[in-house]
VOPAGU-2260 file (C-alpha; in pm, 1 decimal, decimal comma):
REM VOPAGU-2260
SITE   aa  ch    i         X         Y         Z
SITE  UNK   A    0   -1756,0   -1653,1   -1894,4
SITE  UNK   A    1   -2057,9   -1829,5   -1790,1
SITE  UNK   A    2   -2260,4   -1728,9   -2112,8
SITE  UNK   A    3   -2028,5   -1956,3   -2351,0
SITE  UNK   A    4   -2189,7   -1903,6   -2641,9
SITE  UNK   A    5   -2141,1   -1545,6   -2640,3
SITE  UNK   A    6   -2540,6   -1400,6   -2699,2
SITE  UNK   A    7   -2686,7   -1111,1   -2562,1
SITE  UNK   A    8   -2839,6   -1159,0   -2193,1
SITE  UNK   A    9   -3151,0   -1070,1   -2156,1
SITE  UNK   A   10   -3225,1    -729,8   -1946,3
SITE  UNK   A   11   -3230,6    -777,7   -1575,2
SITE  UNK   A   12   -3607,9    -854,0   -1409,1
SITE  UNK   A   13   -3860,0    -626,1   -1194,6
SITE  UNK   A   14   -3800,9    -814,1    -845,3
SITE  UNK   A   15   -3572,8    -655,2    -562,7
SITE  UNK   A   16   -3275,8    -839,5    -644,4
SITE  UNK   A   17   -3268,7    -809,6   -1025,5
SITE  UNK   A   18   -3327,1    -406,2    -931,9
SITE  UNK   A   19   -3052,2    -441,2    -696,4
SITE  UNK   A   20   -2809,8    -631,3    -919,3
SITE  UNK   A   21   -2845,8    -377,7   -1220,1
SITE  UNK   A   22   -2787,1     -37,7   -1006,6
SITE  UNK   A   23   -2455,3    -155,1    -883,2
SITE  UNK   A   24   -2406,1    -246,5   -1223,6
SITE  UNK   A   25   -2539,8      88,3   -1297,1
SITE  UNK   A   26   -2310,7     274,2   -1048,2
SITE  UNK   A   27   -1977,6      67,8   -1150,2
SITE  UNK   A   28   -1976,4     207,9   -1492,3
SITE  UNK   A   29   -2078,3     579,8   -1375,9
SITE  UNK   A   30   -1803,5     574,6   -1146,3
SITE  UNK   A   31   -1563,3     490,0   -1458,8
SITE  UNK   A   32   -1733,0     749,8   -1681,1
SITE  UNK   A   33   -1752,0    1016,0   -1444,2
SITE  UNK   A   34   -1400,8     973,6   -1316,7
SITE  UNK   A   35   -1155,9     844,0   -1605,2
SITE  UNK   A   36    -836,9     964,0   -1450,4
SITE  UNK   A   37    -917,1     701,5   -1137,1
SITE  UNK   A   38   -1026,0     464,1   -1300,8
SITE  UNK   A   39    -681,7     481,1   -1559,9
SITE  UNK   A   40    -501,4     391,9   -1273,6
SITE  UNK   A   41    -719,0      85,1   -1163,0
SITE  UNK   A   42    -632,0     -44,7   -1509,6
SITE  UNK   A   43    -250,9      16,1   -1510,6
SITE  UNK   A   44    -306,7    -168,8   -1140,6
SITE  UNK   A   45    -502,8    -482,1   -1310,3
SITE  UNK   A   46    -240,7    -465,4   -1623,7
SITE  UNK   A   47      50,1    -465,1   -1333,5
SITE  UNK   A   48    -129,2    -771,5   -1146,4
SITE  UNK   A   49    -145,0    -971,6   -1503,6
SITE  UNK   A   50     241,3    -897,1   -1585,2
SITE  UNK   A   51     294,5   -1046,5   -1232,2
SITE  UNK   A   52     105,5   -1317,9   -1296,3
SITE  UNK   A   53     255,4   -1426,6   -1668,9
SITE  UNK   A   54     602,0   -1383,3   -1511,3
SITE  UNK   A   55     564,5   -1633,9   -1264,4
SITE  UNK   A   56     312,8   -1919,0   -1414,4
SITE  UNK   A   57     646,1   -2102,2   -1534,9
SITE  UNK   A   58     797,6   -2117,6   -1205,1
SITE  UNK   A   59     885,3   -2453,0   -1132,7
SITE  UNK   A   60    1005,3   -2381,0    -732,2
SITE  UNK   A   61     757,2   -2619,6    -526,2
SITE  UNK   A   62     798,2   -2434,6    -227,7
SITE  UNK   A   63     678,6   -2104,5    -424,7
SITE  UNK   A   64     351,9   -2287,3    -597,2
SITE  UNK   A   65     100,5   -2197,2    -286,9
SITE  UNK   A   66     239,1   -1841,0    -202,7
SITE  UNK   A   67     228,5   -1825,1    -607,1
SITE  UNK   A   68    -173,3   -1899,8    -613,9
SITE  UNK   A   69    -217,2   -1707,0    -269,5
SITE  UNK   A   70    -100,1   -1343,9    -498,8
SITE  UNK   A   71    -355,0   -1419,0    -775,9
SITE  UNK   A   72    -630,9   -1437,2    -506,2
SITE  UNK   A   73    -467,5   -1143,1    -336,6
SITE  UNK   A   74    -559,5    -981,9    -709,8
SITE  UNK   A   75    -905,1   -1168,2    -712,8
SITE  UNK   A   76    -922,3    -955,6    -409,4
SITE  UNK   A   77    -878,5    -629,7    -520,9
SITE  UNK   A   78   -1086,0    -722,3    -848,3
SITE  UNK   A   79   -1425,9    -752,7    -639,0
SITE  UNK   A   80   -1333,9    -456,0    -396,5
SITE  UNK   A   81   -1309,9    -277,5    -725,4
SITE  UNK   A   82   -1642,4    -363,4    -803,1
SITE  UNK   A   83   -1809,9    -310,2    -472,1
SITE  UNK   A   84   -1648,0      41,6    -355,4
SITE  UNK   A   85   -1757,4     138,0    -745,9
SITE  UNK   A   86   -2070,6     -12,7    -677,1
SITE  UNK   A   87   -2162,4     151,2    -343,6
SITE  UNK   A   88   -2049,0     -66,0     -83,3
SITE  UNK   A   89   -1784,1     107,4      94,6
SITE  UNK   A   90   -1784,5    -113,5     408,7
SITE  UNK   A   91   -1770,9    -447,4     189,2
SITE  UNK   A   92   -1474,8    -316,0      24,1
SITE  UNK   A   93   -1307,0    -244,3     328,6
SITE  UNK   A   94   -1353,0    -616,0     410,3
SITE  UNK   A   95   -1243,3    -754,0     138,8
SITE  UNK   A   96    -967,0    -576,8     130,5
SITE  UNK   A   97    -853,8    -698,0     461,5
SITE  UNK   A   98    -847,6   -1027,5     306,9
SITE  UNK   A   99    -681,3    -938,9      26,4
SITE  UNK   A  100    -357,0    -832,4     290,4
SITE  UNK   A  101    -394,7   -1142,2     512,0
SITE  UNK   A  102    -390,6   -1346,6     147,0
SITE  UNK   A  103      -7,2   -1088,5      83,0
SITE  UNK   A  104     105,3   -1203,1     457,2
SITE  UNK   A  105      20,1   -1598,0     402,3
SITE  UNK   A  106     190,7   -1603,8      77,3
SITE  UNK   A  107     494,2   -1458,9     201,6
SITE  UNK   A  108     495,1   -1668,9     501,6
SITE  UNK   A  109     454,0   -1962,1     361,6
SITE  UNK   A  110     751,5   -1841,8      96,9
SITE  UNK   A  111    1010,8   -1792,9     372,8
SITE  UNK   A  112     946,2   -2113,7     519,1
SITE  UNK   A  113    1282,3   -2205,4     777,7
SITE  UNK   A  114    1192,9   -2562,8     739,7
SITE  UNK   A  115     983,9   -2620,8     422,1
SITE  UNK   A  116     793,4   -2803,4     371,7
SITE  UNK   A  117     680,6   -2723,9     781,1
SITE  UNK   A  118     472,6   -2446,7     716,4
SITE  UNK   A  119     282,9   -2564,7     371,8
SITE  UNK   A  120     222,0   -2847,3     537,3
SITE  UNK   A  121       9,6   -2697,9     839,1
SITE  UNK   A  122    -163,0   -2536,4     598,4
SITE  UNK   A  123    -244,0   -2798,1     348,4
SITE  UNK   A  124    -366,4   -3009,1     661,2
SITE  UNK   A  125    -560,7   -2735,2     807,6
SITE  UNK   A  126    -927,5   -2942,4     750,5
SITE  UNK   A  127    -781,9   -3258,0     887,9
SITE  UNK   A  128    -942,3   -3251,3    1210,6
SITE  UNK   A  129    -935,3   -3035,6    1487,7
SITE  UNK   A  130    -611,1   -3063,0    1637,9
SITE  UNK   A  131    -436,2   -2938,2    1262,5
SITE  UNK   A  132    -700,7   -2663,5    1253,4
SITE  UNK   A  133    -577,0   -2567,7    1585,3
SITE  UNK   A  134    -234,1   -2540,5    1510,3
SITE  UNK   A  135    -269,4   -2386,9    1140,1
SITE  UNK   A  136    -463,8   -2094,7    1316,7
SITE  UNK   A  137    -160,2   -2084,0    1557,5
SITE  UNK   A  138      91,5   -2070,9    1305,3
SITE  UNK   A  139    -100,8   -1788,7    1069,5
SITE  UNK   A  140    -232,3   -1573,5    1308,9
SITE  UNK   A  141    -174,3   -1207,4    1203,2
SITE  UNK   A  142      70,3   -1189,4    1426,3
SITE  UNK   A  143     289,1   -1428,8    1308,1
SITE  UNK   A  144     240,9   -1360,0     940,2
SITE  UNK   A  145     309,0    -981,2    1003,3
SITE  UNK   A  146     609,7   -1052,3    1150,3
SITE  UNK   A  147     747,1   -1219,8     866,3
SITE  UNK   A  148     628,0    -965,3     645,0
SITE  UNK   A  149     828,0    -679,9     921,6
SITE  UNK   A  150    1137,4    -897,0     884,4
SITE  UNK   A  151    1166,8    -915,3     517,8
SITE  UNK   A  152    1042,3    -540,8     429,0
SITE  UNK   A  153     963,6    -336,8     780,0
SITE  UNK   A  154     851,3       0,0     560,5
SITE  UNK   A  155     604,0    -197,5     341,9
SITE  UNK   A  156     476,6    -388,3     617,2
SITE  UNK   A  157     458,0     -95,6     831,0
SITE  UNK   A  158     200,6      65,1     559,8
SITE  UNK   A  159     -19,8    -279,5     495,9
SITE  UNK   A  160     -44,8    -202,1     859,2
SITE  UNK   A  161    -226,5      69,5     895,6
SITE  UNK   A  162    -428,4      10,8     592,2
SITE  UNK   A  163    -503,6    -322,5     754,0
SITE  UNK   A  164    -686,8    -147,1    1082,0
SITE  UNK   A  165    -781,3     141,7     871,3
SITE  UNK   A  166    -961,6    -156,7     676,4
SITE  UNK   A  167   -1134,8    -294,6     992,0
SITE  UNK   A  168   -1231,5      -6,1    1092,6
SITE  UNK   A  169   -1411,2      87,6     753,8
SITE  UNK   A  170   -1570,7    -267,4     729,7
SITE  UNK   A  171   -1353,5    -553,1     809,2
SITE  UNK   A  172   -1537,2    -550,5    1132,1
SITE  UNK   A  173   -1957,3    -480,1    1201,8
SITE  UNK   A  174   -1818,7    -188,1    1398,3
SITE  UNK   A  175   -1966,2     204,6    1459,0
SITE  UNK   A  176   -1788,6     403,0    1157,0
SITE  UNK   A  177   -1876,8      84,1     952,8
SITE  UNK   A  178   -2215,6      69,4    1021,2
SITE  UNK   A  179   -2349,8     423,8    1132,4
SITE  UNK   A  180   -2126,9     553,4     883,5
SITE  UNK   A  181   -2356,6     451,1     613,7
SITE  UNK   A  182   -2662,1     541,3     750,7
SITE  UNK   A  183   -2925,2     862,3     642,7
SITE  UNK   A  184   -3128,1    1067,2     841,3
SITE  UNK   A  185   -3410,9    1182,7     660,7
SITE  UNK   A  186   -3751,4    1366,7     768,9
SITE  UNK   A  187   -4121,0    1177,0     678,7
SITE  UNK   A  188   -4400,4    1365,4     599,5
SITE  UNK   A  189   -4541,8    1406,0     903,0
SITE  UNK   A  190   -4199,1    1551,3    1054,4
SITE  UNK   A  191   -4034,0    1250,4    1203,4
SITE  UNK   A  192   -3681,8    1166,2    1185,1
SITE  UNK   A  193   -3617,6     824,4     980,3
SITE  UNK   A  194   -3306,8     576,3    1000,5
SITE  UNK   A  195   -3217,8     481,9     674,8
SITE  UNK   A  196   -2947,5     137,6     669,8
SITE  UNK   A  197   -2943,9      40,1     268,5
SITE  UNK   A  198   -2735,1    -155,4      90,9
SITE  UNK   A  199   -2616,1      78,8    -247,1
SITE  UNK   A  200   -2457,4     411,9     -69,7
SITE  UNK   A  201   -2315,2     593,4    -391,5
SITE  UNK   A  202   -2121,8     837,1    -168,1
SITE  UNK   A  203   -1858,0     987,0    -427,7
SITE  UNK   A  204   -1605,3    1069,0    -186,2
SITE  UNK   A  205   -1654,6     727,4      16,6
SITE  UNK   A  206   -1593,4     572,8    -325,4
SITE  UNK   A  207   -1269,5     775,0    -413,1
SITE  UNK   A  208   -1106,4     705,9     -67,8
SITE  UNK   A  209   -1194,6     301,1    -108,9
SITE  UNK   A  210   -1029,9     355,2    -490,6
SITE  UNK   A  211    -665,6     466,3    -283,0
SITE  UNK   A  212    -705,3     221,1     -97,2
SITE  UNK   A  213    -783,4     -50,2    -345,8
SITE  UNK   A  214    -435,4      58,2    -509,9
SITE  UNK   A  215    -237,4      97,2    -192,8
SITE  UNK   A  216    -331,0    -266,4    -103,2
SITE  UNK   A  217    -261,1    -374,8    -484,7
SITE  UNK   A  218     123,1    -239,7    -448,7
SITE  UNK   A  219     161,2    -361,9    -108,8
SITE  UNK   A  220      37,1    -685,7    -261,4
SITE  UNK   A  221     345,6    -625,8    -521,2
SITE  UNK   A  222     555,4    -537,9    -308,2
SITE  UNK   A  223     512,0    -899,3    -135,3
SITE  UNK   A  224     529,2   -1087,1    -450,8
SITE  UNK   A  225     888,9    -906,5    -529,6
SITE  UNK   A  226     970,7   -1062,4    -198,0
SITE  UNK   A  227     859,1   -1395,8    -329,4
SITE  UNK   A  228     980,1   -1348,5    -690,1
SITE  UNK   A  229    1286,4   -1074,9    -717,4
SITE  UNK   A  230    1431,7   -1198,7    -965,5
SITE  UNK   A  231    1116,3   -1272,4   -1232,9
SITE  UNK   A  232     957,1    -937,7   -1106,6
SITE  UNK   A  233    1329,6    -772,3   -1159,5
SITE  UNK   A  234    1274,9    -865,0   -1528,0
SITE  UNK   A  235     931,6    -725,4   -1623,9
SITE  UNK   A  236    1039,1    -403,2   -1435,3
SITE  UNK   A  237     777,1    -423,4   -1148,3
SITE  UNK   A  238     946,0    -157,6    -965,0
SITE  UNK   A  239     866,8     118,1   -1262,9
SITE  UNK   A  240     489,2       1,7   -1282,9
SITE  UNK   A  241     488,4       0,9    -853,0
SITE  UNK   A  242     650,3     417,9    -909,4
SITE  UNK   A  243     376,6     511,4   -1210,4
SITE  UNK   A  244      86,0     379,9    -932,8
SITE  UNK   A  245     176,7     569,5    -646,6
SITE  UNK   A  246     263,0     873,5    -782,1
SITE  UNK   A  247     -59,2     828,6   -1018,9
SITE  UNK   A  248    -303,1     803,6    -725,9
SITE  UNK   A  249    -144,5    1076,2    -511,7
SITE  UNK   A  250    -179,3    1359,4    -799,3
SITE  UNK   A  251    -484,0    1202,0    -828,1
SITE  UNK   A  252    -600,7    1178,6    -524,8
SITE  UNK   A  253    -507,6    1599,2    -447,5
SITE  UNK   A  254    -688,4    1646,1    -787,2
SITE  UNK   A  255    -982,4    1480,9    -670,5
SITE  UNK   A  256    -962,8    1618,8    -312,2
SITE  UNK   A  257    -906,4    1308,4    -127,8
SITE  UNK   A  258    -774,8    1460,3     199,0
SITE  UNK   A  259    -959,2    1122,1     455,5
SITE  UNK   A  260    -618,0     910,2     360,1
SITE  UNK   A  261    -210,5     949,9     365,8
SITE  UNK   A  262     -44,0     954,3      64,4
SITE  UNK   A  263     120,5     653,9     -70,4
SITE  UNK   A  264     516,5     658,3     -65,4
SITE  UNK   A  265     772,9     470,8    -323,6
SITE  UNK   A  266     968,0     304,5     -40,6
C-alpha cells in the first residue's frame, strides 16, 4: 500500500474530484452491504484467481513466464471492473473487461506457440520500431488470438465471444447503448427537458448485470489458464471452484432478477 506506515488518511477534501473520489468509494461498499450474496461470489472469484496464481509462481517453463504474467493482469482486470461497475461506471467496466479477454487470448497464444520462441518474440519486440509494431499487431489481432483460443477449447471460446461484443457494445466502444444508455432526462423548473451525461450512474440493475459479467469473464479467464497450466490447476482442483462460480451467479442472478444476460454453463 502506498500509506506504508499504516496511519489513518485523512478524510477526502471539498473540491469536485475529492467529492467524486469518495462517492464511488461510497457506492462500492453499499453495493457489498446491500447485496452480500453477490458480492460472496466476487470473493470466492478473487480467492479462485489467488489459488491460480500461488500454483503457478514456481513454474520454471520459459515459454509459460509471459502467458503466466498476462493471467494475473487478466485478474488485475477484473479487480478494477469490480470496482468501477460497484462504483457506478457501467460502461468503464464493460471496457475493461474487454481487456481483461484480449489479456486470456494473448496468454494463451503466446502459450501454444508452434515455434517458440516466434511468437514471444514479436511481442517482446513490439516497441522496436515500426516495422515490429506492424507485425506484432498482425500476429495478435483478435482474430488470430481467438482462433487459438477456438482450437484449444471451441465452447469456452465460443462464450468469451459473445461476452467480448456484448462488452463493446456496453462500453468497450464510445458507441449508442454505451453512451445514451447512461444518460437522464429530467424536467427544469421552468418545464424544459434537460440531458443529463454524469460520470457516477448507481443504476442497481446496470450494476448486477456488470457483476455476471465480471465473473463470467473471471472463469473464462480460468478456463484459459487450465489450458496453459492443466496439470498445476488439476492439483488445486480449479475445476470444483470454476462449478461453485457458475452455478453461484446463476441462482444468484434469478434471485436477484437478472434476466438482461444468459446464464453461465459448466462446459
Amino acid at each position: 500500500m502506498i500509506n506504508k506506515q499504516n496511519t489513518q488518511l485523512p478524510p477526502w477534501g471539498n473540491d469536485p474530484l475529492s467529492k467524486l473520489l469518495a462517492n464511488a468509494q461510497h457506492n462500492e461498499r453499499a453495493v457489498s452491504l446491500n447485496y452480500p450474496e453477490l458480492f460472496l461470489i466476487l470473493q470466492h472469484l478473487n480467492d479462485t484467481f489467488i489459488n491460480l496464481q500461488r500454483s503457478t509462481e514456481k513454474d520454471d517453463d520459459e515459454e509459460r513466464l509471459i502467458p503466466r504474467m498476462l493471467l494475473i493482469r487478466g485478474y488485475s482486470n477484473c479487480i478494477a471492473a469490480i470496482r468501477l461497475a460497484m462504483s457506478g461506471q457501467f460502461p468503464e467496466s464493460c471496457a475493461i473487461l474487454r481487456v481483461a479477454i484480449e489479456t486470456g487470448w494473448y496468454a494463451l497464444h503466446l502459450a501454444h506457440d508452434p515455434n517458440p520462441p516466434t511468437r514471444r518474440t514479436i511481442w517482446i519486440k513490439r516497441g522496436d520500431n515500426a516495422q515490429a509494431a506492424k507485425q506484432c499487431a498482425n500476429e495478435f489481432r483478435i482474430s488470430n488470438v481467438r482462433s487459438t483460443h477456438l482450437d484449444k477449447d471451441l465452447y469456452t471460446a465460443q462464450e468469451l465471444d459473445r461476452l467480448y461484443n456484448t462488452m463493446i457494445r456496453g462500453g468497450g466502444h464510445p458507441n449508442d447503448i454505451s453512451v445514451l444508455g447512461m444518460m437522464k432526462i429530467r424536467e427544469s423548473s421552468d418545464r424544459k427537458l434537460l440531458l443529463d451525461q454524469g460520470v457516477l450512474n448507481p443504476d442497481l440493475l446496470l450494476i448486477k448485470i456488470a457483476l455476471k459479467h465480471i465473473v463470467a469473464v473471471g472463469v473464462g479467464i480460468c478456463k484459459i489458464a487450465q489450458q496453459i497450466f492443466p496439470e498445476r490447476l488439476d492439483l488445486i482442483q480449479l475445476n470444483e471452484n470454476i462449478h461453485f462460480l457458475v452455478k453461484a451467479i446463476n441462482t444468484a442472478s434469478s434471485k436477484q432478477n437478472i434476466v438482461y444476460c444468459s446464464p453461465l454453463t459448466e462446459d
